[in-house]
C-alpha positions, 0 to 999 in steps of 0.5 A, spaced: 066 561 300 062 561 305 060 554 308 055 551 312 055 545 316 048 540 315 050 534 320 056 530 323 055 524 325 063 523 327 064 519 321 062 523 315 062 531 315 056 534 310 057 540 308 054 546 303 057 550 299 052 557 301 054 562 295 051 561 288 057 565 286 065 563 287 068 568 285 075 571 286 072 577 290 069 573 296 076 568 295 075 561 299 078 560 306 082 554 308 081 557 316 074 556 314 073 549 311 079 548 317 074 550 323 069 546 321 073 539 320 076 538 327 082 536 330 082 530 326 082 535 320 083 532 312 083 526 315 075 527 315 070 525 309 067 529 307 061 531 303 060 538 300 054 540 296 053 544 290 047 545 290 045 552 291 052 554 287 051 557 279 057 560 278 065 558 280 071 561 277 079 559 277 079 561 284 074 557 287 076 551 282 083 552 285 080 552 292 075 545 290 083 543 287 088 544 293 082 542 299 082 535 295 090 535 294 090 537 302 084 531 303 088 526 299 095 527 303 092 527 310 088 520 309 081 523 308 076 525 302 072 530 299 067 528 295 062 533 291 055 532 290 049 534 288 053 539 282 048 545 278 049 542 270 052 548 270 059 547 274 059 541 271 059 542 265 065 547 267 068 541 271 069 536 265 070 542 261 076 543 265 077 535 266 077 535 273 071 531 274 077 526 272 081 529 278 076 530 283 071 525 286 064 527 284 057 524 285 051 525 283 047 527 290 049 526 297 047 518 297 051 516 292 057 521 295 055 517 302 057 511 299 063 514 295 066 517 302 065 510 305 068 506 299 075 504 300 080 506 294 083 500 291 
């Protein structure tokens, strides 16, 4: 799974998902995702866009489950944005939009990522 940086303003990482397919034959990385969030790591925010992905299988549900794991324990937050109808419906297919944090697009992601948890 390839991941592109759109802005980090020190506070709050934005990043897309660059691969409309996520799929076992191109596994996603934690090396990758590692690089991008510094040395601060998975105590970051983090805003991940879905936009250009259409398709995701075990693998990369697995992947968007074990960095939200990783995020939850280091302190920080990974919220999904911007979801194509199709992963979503996956998503409450598998009910991990119980799980997960997901947002409409990157404004209510943003105000997600700021907000504390009660």
């Amino acid at each position: 799974m390839d991941l592109r940086v759109l802005s980090d303003d020190g506070e709050v990482l934005h990043l897309q998902v660059v691969a409309r397919n996520v799929q076992s034959e191109s596994p996603p990385r934690f090396e990758s995702l590692e690089a991008l969030l510094g040395p601060v790591g998975y105590g970051r925010r983090v805003l991940v866009s879905l936009a250009e992905t259409r398709f995701i299988d075990s693998a990369g549900l697995s992947w968007l489950v074990l960095c939200h794991k990783r995020f939850c324990q280091g302190g920080g937050k990974m919220v999904l944005h911007s979801v194509t109808p199709a992963i979503l419906e996956l998503l409450h297919m598998m009910r991990l939009d119980l799980a997960l944090y997901l947002a409409e697009d990157e404004a209510a992601a943003l105000e997600m990522a700021r907000a504390k948890e009660a």
